[in-house]
DSSP file (Angstrom, degrees, kcal/mol; ACC not computed):
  #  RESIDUE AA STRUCTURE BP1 BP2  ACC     N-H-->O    O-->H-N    N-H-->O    O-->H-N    TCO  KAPPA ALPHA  PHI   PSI    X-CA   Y-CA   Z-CA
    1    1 A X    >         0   0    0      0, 0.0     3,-1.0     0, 0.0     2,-0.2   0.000 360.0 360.0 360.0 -21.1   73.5    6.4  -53.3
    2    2 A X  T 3   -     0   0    0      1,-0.2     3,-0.1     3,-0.1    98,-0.0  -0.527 360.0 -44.6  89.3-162.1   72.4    2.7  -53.3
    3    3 A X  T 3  S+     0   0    0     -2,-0.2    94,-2.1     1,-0.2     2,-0.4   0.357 124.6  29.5-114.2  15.9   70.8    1.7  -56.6
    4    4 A X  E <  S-A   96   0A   0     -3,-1.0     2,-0.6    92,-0.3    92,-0.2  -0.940  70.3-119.5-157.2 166.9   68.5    5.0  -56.7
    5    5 A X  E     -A   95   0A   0     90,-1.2    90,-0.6    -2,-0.4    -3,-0.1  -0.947  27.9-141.2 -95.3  96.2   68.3    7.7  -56.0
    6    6 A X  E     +A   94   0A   0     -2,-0.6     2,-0.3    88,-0.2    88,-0.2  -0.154  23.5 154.9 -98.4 145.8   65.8    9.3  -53.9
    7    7 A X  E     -A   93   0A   0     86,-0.5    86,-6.5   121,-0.0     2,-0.4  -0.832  26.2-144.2-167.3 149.7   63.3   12.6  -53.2
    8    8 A X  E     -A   92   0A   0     -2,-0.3    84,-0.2    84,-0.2     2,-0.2  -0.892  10.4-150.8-114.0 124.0   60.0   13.1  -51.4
    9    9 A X    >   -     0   0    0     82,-3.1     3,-0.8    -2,-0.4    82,-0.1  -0.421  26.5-139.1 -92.8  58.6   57.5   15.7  -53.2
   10   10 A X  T 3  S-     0   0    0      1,-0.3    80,-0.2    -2,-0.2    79,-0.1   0.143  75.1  -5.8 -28.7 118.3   55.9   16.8  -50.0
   11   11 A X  T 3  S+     0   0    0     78,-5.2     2,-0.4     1,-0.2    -1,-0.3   0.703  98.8 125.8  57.3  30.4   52.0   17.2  -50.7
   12   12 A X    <   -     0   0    0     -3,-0.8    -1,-0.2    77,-0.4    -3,-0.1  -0.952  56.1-136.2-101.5 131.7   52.4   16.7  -54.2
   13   13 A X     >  -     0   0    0     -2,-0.4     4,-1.4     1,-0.1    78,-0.2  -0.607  35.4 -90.3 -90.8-173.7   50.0   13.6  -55.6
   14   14 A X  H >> S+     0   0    0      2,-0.2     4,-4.2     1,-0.2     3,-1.0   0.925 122.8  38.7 -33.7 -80.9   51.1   10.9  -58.0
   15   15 A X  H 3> S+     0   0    0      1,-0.3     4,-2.2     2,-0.2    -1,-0.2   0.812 109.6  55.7 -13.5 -77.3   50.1   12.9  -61.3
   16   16 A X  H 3> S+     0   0    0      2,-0.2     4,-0.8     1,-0.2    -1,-0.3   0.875 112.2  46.4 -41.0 -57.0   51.1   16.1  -60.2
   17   17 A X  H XX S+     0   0    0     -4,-1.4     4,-2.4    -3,-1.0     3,-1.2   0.885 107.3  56.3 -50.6 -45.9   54.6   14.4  -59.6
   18   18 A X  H 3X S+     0   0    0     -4,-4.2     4,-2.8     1,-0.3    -2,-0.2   0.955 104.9  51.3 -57.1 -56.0   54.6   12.7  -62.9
   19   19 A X  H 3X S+     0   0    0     -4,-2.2     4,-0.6     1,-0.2    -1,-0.3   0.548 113.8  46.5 -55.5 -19.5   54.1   16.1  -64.8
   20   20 A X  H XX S+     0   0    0     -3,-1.2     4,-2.1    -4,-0.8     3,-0.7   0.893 111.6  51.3 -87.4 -72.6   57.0   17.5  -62.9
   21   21 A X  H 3X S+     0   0    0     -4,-2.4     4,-3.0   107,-0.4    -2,-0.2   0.861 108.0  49.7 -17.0 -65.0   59.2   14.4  -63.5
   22   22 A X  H 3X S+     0   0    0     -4,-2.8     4,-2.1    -5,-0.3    -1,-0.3   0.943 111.0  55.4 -67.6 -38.9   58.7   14.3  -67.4
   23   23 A X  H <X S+     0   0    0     -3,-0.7     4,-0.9    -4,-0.6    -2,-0.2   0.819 112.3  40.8 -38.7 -61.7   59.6   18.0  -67.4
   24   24 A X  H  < S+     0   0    0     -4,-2.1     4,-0.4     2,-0.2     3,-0.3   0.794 111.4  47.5 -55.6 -35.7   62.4   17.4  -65.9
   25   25 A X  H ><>S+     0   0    0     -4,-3.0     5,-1.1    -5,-0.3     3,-0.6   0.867 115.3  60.5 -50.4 -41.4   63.6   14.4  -67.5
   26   26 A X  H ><5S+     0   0    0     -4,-2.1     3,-0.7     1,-0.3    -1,-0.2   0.810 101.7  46.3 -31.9 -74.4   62.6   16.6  -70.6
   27   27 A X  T 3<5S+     0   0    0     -4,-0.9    -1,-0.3    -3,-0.3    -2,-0.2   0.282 108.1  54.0 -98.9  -1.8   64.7   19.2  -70.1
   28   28 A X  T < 5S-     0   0    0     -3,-0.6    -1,-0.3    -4,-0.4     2,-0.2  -0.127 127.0 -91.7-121.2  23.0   68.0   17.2  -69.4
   29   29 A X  T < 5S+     0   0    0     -3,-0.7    32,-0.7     1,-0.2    -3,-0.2   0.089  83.2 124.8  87.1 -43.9   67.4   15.5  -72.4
   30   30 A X  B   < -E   60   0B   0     -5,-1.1    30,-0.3    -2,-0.2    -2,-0.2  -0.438  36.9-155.7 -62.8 125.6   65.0   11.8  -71.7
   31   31 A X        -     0   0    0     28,-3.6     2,-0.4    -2,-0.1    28,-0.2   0.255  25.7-117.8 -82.1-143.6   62.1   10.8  -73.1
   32   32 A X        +     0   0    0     26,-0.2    26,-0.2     1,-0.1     3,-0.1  -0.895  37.0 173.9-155.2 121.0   59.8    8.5  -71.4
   33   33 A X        +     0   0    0     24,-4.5     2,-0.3    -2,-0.4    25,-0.1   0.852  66.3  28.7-106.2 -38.2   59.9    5.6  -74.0
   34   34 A X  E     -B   57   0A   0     23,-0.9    23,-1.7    -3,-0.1     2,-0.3  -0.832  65.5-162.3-120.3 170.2   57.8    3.3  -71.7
   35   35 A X  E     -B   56   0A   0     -2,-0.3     2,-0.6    21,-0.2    21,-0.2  -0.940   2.3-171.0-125.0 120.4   55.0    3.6  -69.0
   36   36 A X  E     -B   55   0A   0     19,-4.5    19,-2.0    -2,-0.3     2,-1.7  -0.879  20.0-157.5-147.4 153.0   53.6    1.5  -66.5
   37   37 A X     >  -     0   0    0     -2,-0.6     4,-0.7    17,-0.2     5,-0.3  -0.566  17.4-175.7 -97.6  85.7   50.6    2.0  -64.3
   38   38 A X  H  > S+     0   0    0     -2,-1.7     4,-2.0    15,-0.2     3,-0.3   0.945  79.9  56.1 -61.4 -37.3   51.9   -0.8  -61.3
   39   39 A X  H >> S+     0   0    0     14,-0.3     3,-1.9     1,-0.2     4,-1.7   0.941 107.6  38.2 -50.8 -87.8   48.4    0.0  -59.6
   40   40 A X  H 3> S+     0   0    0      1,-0.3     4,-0.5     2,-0.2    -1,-0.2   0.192 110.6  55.0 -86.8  35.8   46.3   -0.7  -62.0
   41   41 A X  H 3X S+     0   0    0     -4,-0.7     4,-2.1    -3,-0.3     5,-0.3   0.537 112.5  52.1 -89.6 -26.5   47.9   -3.9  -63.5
   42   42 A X  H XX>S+     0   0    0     -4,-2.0     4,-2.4    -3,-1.9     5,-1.3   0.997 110.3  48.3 -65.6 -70.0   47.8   -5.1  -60.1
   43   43 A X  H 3X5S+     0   0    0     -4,-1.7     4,-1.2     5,-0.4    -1,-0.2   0.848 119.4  34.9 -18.4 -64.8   44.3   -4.2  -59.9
   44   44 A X  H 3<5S+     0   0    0     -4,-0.5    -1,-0.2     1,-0.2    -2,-0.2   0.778 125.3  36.9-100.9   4.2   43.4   -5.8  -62.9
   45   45 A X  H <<5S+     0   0    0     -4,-2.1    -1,-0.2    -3,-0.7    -2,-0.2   0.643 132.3  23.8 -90.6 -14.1   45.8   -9.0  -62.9
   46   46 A X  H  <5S-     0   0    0     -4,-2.4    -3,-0.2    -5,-0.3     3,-0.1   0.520  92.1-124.8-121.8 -29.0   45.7   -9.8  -58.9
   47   47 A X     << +     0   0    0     -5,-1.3     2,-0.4    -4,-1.2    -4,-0.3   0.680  68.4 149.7  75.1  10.0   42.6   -8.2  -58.0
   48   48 A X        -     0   0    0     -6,-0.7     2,-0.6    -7,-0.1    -5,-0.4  -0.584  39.1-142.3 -89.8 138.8   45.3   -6.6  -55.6
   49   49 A X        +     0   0    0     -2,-0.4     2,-0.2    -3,-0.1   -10,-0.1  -0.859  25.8 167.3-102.3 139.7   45.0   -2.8  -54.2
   50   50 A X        -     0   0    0     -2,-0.6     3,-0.1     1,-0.2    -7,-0.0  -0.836  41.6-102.2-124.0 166.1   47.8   -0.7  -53.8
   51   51 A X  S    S-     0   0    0     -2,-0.2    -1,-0.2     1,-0.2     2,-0.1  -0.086  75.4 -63.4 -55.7 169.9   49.0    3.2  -53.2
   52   52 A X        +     0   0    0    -13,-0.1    34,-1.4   -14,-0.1     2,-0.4  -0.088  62.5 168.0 -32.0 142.4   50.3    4.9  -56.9
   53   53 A X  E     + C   0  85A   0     32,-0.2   -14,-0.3    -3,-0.1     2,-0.3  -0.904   2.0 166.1-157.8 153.7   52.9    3.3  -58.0
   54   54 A X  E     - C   0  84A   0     30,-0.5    30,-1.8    -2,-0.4     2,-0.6  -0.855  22.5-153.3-166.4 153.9   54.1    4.1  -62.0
   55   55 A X  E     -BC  36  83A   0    -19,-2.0   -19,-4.5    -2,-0.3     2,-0.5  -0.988  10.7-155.4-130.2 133.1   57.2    3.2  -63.2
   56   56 A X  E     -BC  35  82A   0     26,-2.5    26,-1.9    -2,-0.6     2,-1.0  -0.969  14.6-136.0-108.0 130.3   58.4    5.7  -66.3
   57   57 A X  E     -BC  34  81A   0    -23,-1.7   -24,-4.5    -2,-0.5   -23,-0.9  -0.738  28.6-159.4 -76.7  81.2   60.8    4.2  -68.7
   58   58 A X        +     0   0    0     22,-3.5    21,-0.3    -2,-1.0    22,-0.3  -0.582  18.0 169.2 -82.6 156.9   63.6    6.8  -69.3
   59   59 A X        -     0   0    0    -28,-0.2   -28,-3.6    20,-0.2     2,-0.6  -0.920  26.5-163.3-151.3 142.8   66.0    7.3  -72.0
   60   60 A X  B  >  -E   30   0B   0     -2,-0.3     4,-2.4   -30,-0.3     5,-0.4  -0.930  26.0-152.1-110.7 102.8   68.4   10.0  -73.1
   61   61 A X  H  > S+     0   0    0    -32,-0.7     4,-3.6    -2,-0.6     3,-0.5   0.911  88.9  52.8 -64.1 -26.5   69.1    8.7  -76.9
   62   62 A X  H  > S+     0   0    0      1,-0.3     4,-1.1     2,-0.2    -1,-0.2   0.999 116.3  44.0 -69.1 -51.3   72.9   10.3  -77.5
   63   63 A X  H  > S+     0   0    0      1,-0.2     4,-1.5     2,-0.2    -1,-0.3   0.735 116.1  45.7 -85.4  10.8   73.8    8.4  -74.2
   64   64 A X  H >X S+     0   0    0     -4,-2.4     4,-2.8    -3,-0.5     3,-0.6   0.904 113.8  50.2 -58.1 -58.8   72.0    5.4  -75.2
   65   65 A X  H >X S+     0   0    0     -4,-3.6     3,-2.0    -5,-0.4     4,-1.6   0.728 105.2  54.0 -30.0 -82.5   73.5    5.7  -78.2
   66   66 A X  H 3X S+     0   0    0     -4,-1.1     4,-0.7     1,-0.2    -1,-0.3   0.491 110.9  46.6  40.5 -85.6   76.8    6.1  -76.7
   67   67 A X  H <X S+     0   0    0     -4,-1.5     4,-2.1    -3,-0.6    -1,-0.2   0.672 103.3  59.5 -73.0 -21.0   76.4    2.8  -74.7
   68   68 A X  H << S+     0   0    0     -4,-2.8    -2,-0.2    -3,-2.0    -1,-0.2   0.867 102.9  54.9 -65.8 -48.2   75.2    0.7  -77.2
   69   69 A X  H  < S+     0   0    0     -4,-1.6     3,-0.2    -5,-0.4    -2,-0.2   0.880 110.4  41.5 -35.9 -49.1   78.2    1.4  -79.1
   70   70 A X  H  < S+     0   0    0     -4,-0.7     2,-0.4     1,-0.3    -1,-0.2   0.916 134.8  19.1 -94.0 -11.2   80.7    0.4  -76.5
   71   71 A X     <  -     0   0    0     -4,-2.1    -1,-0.3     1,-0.1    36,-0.0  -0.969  66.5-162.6-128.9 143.1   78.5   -2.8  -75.5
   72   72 A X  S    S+     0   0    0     -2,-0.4     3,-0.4    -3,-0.2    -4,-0.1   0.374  86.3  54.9-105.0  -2.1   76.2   -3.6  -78.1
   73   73 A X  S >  S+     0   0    0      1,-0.1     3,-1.7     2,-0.1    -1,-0.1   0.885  74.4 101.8 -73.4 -36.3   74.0   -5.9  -75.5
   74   74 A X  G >   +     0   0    0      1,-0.3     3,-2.1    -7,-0.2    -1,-0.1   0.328  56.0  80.3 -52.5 -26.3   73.6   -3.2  -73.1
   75   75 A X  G >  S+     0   0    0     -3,-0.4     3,-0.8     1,-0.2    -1,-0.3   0.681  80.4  74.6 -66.8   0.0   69.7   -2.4  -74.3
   76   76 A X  G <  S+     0   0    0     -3,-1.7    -1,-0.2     1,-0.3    -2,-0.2   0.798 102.2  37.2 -61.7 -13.4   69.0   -5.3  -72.1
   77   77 A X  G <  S+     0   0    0     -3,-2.1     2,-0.4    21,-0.0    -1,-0.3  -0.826 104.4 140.1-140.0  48.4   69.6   -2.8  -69.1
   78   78 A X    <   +     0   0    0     -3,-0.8   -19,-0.1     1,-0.3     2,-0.1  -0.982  33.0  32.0-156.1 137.8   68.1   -0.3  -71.0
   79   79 A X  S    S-     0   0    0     -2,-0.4    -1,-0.3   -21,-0.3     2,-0.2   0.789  78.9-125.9 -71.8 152.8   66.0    2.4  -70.4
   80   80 A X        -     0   0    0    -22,-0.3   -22,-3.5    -3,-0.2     2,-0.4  -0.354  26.6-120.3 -55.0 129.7   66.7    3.4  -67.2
   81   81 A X  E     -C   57   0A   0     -2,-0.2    15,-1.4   -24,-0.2     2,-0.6  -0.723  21.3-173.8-102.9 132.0   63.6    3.6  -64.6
   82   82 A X  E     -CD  56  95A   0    -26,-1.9   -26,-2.5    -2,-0.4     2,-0.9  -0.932  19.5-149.0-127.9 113.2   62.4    6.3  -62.9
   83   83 A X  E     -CD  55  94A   0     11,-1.9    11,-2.1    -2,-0.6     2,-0.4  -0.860  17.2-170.2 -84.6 115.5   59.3    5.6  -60.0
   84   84 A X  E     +CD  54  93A   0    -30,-1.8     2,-0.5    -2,-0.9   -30,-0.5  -0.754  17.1 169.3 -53.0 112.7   56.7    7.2  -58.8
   85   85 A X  E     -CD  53  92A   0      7,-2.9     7,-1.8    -2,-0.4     2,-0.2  -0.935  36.4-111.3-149.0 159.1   54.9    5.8  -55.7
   86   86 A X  E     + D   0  91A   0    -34,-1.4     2,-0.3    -2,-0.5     5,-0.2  -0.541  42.9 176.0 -75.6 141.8   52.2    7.1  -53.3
   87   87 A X  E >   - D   0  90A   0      3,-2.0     3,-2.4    -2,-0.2   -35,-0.0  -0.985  46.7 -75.8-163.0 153.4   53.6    7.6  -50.0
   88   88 A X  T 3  S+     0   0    0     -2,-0.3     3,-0.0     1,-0.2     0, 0.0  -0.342 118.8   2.8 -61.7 136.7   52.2    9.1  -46.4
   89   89 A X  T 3  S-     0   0    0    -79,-0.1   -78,-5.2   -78,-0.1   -77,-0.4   0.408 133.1 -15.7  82.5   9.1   52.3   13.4  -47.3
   90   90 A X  E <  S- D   0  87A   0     -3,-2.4    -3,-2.0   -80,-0.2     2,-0.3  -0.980  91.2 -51.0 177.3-153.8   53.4   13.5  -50.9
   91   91 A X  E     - D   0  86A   0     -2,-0.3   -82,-3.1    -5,-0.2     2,-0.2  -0.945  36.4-144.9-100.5 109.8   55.2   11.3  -54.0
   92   92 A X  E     -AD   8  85A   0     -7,-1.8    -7,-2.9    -2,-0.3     2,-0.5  -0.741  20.2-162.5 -53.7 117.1   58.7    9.3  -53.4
   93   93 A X  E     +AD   7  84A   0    -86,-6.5   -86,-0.5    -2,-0.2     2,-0.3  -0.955  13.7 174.5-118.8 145.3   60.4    9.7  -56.9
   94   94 A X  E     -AD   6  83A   0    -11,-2.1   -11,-1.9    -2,-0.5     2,-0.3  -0.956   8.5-179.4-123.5 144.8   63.4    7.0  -57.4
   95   95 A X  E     -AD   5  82A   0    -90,-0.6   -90,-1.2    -2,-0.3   -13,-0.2  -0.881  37.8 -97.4-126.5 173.3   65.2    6.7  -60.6
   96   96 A X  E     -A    4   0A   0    -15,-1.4     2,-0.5    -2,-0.3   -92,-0.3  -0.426  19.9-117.7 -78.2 162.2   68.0    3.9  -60.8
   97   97 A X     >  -     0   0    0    -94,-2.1     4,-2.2     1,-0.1     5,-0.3  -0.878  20.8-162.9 -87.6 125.9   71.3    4.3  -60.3
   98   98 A X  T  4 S+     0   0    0     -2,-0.5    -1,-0.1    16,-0.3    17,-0.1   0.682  88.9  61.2 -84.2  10.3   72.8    3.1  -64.0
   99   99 A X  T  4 S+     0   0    0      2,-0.2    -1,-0.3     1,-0.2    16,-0.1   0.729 109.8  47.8 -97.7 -22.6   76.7    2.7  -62.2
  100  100 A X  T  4 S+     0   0    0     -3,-0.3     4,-0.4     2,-0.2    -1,-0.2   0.805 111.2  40.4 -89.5 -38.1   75.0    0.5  -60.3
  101  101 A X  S  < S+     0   0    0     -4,-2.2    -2,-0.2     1,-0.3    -1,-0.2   0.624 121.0  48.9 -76.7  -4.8   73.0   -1.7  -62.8
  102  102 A X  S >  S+     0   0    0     -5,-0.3     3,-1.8     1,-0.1    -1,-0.3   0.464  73.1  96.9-108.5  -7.7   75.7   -1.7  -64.7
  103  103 A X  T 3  S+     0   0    0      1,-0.3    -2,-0.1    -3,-0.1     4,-0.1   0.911  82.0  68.4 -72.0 -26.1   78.8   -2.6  -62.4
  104  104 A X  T 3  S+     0   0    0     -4,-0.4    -1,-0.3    -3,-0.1     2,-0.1   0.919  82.7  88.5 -45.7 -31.7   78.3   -6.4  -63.8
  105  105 A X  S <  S-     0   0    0     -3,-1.8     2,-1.4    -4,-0.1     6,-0.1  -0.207  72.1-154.3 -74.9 121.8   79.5   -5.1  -67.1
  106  106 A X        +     0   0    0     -2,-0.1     2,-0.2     1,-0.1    -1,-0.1  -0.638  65.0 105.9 -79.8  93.1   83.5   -5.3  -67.4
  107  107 A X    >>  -     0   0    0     -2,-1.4     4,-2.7    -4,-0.1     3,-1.1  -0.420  52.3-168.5 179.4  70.6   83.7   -2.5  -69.8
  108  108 A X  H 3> S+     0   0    0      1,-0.2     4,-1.2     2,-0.2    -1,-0.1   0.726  92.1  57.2 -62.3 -12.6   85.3    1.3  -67.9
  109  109 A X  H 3> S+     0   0    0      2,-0.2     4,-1.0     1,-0.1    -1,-0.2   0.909 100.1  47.0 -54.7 -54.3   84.3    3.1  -70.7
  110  110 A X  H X> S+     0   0    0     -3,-1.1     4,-1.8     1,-0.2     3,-1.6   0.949 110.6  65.5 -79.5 -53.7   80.7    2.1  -70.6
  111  111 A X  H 3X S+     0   0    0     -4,-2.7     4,-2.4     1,-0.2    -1,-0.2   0.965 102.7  46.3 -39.3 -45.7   81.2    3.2  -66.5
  112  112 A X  H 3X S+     0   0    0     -4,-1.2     4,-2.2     1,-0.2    -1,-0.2   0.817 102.7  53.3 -93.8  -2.3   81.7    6.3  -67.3
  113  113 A X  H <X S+     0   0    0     -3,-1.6     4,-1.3    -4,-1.0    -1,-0.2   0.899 111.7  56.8 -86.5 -15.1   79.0    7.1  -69.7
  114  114 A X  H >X S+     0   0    0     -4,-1.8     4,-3.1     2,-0.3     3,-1.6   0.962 105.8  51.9 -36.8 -64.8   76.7    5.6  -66.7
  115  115 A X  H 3X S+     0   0    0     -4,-2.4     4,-1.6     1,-0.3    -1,-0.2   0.784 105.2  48.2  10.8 -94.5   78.1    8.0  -64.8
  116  116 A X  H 3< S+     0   0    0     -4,-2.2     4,-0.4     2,-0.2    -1,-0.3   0.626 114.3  46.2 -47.3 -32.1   77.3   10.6  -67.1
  117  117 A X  H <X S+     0   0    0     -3,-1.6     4,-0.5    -4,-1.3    -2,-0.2   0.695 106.4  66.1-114.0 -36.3   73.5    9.3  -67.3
  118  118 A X  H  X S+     0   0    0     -4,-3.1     4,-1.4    -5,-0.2     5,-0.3   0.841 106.8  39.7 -54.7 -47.8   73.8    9.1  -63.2
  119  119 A X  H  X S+     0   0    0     -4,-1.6     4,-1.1    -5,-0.3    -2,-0.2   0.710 114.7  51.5 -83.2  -6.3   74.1   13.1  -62.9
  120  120 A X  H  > S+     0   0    0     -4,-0.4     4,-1.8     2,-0.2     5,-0.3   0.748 111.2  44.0 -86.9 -20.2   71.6   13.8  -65.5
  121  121 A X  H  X S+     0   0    0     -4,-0.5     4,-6.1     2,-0.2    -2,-0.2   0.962 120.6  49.7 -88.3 -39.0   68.8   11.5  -64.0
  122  122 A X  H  X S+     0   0    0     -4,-1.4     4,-1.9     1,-0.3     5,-0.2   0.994 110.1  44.8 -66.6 -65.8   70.0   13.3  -60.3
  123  123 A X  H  X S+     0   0    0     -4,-1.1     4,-0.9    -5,-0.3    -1,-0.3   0.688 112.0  50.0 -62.0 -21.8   69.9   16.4  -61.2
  124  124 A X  H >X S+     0   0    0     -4,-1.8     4,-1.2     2,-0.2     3,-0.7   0.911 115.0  47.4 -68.6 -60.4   66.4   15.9  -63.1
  125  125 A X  H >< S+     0   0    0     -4,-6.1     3,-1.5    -5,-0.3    -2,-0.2   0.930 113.7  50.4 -42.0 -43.8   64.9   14.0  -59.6
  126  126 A X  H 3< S+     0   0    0     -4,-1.9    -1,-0.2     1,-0.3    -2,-0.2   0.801 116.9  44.0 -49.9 -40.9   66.5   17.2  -57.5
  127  127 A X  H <<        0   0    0     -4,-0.9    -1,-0.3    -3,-0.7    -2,-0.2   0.303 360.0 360.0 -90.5 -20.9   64.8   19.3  -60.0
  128  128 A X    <<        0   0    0     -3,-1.5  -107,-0.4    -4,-1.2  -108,-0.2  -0.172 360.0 360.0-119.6 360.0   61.5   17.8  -60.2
């Protein structure tokens, strides 16, 4: 898998993806705690243009909860990020892998709620 996890929404634009995206995330339990619009901060901090880009800030609070418990640093790696980017014939949506952002962390407990937080976030992109 890498460190995300991948799916092309063939013909879909940005938007359209996003509303599908939060649905899912929705329905598997994440919220979307932050947002950020990669385009137009580029735009207005660089003067640079780019394709769609948005990066959604997910979180599922029990398995936050959850991980905060067994490392109580752990919101530093916290929420988990889900993309959106413009791409030739649809939307590329990536969310991270958290077994992967996480592997610094000595702590097998905390691996396996990643895990857990890795099949919700997959099955939401699949779904999406």
């Amino acid at each position: 898998m890498g460190y995300t996890h991948d799916r092309l929404l063939p013909g879909t634009n940005i938007d359209e993806a996003e509303k599908r995206v939060r649905e899912a995330l929705k329905i598997k339990g994440f919220g979307v705690l932050t947002e950020i619009d990669v385009k137009a901060t580029m735009k207005q901090k660089i003067d640079g243009d780019m394709d769609g880009y948005k990066i959604l800030g997910a979180c599922n609070p029990n398995m936050a909860w959850d991980a905060m418990g067994l490392e109580p640093r752990i919101g530093a790696m916290l929420p988990c990020n889900v993309i959106l980017r413009s791409v030739n014939g649809g939307t590329e949506v990536s969310a991270i892998d958290p077994v992967a952002s996480m592997s610094a962390v000595e702590n097998a407990e905390l691996h396996q709620v990643a895990a857990q937080v890795r099949d919700m976030l997959v099955e939401a992109v699949d779904t999406a």
